[in-house]
Structures are given as structure tokens and as C-alpha cells.
N, C-alpha and C positions, 0 to 999 in steps of 0.2 A: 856415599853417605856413611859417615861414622857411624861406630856402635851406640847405644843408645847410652851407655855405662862411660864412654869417652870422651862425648861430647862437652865442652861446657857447660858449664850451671846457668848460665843466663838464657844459653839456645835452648837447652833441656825447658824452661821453663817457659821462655816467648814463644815458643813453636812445639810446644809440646802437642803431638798426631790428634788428643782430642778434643784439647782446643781449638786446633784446625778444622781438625770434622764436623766442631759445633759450628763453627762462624760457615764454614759448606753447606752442611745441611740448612741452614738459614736464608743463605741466598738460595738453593734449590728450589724451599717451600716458597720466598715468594715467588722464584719464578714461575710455580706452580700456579699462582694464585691466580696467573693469565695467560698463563698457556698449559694443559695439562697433560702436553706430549714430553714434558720435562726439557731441562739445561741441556744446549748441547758440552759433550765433554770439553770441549775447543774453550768457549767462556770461561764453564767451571776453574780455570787455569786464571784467571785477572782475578779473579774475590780476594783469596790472602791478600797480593799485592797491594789492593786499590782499601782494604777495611783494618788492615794491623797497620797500615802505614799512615799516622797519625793528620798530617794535615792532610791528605788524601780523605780520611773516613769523616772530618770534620767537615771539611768543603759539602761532600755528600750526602750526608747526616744534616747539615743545615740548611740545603734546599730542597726537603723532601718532598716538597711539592713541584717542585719544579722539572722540567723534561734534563735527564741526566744529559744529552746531547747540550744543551745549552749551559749546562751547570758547566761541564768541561769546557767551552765556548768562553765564557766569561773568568775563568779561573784556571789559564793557563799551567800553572804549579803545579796543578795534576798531574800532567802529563811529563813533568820532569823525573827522568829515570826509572820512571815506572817500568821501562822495556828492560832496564838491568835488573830491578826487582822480583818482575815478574819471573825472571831468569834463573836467579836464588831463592826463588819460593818454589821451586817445580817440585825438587827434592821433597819439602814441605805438604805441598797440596797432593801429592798423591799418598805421603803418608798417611795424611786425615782421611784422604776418599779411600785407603785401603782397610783403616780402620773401620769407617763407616761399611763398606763391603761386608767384612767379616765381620761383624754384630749383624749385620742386615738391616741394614739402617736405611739405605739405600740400594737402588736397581739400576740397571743400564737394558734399557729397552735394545730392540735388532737391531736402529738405524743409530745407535754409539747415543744416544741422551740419557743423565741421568736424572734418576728422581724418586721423591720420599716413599720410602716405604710406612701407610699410618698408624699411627700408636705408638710408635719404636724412639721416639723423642719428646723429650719434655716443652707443652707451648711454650708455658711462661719462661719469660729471659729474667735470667736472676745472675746473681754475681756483683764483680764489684765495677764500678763506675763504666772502669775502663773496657772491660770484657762487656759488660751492656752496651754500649757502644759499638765494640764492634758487630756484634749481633745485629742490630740496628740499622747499619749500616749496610751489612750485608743481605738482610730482607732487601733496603730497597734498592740495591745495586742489580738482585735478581728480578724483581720486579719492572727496574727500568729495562734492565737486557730484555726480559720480554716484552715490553711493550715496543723496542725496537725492532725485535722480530729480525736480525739481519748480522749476522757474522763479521761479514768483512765492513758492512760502515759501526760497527762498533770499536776492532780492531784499529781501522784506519782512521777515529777519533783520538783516541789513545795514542796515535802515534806509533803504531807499532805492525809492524808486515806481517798477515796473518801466514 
């Protein structure tokens, strides 16, 4: 990982660590919202990928009702490169989870899951279109992962070898 001073101006600002950390902390909370032993760390790893990646967060964000298993089912494109994506997000999502770490924003319980510490983040999603969105998307990507409840058929929905 380049220095923070080095990097391009475009990177510096799409993946800027607490931007990252907000769109995390987002999926975290909803996954909270049904399971309250928190994300496992493993997961926490797919959110960048699948909510800054623009038809990704749209497919997702526009069947919010519907079971995220089936939403990837019917809408292949998902699953297109996501497994390289995810690859060059790693760099990324552990800078936002390190960020979030050090404010304390987040915890990692004994058995490696993380999850919100409360008060420590603002509900309301504010910003501009685009960053709402991802926020959006990333409640309910955590959400569905919980209601999946299950590692490896999430992974191996995606396409990708846990």
C-alpha cells in the first residue's frame, strides 16, 4: 500500500479509509439488526466490493425486498469480477476497519466477528446521492448476509472460493 501523500488523487478520494469505514460500519449495523453476535470478519471483506461498485450496488439497492440469494440468481452481472475486485479492495476494507478500530467505532468479539460499538456513529445517512447509496446498499447487503446466516453459500453464490 502506498503512502497516503503518493497515491493518486482519484484513489485518495474513492477509497478514501473513512469512507470505507462509513459504507462498513453500515453493513455491520444492519447486520446487527439480525443477528446480534455481529459480521463475521470473513464477509465484512465482500461490502466495498459489491456497494462502491456501481451496478453491483444498483442491482442490490433495487431489490431491497427481495432475498439477496435470488437477487444474484436473476442478475448474473453481479458476479462478474467481483472475485478480482474483491482482491483490490482488501487493501481498502482493512484500512476503513483499521480506522474504525482506532476511533472505536467498532469491536471484534473472541470468536473474530465484528460489530458496532453504540453512539460512536451518526444514524442518519447524509451526503451526496452517490455516497447515500452506497450506505444503502450496504445496510442491506449486511442484513441479507444475516439473514443468510451461512459463510460458505454466500461466498460460493458470488462465485468465489471462501
Amino acid at each position: 500500500m502506498k503512502r497516503w501523500d503518493k497515491r493518486p488523487f482519484e484513489i485518495r478520494n474513492l477509497f478514501n479509509p473513512a469512507f470505507c469505514g462509513l459504507v462498513l460500519f453500515r453493513a455491520l449495523h444492519g447486520y446487527e439488526e439480525r443477528d446480534q453476535r455481529g459480521m463475521p470478519f470473513s464477509l465484512s471483506l465482500l461490502v466495498l466490493p459489491l456497494c462502491l461498485h456501481k451496478d453491483s450496488r444498483e442491482v442490490i439497492a433495487g431489490n431491497p425486498r427481495s432475498y439477496l440469494l435470488k437477487t444474484v440468481e436473476n442478475n448474473q452481472q453481479v458476479m462478474v469480477g467481483l472475485a478480482d475486485r474483491t482482491t483490490q479492495m482488501l487493501p481498502y476494507a482493512f484500512e476503513g476497519l483499521g480506522l474504525l478500530m482506532e476511533r472505536g467505532c467498532i469491536a471484534v468479539t473472541d470468536d473474530g466477528r465484528l460489530h458496532t460499538v453504540p453512539d460512536k456513529m451518526r444514524k442518519t445517512v447524509s451526503g451526496t446521492n452517490e455516497t447515500i447509496s452506497c450506505q444503502k446498499a450496504a445496510r442491506i447487503i449486511g442484513k441479507e448476509f444475516a439473514r443468510i446466516a451461512d459463510r460458505v453459500t454466500i461466498y460460493t453464490t458470488f462465485g468465489i472460493r471462501p
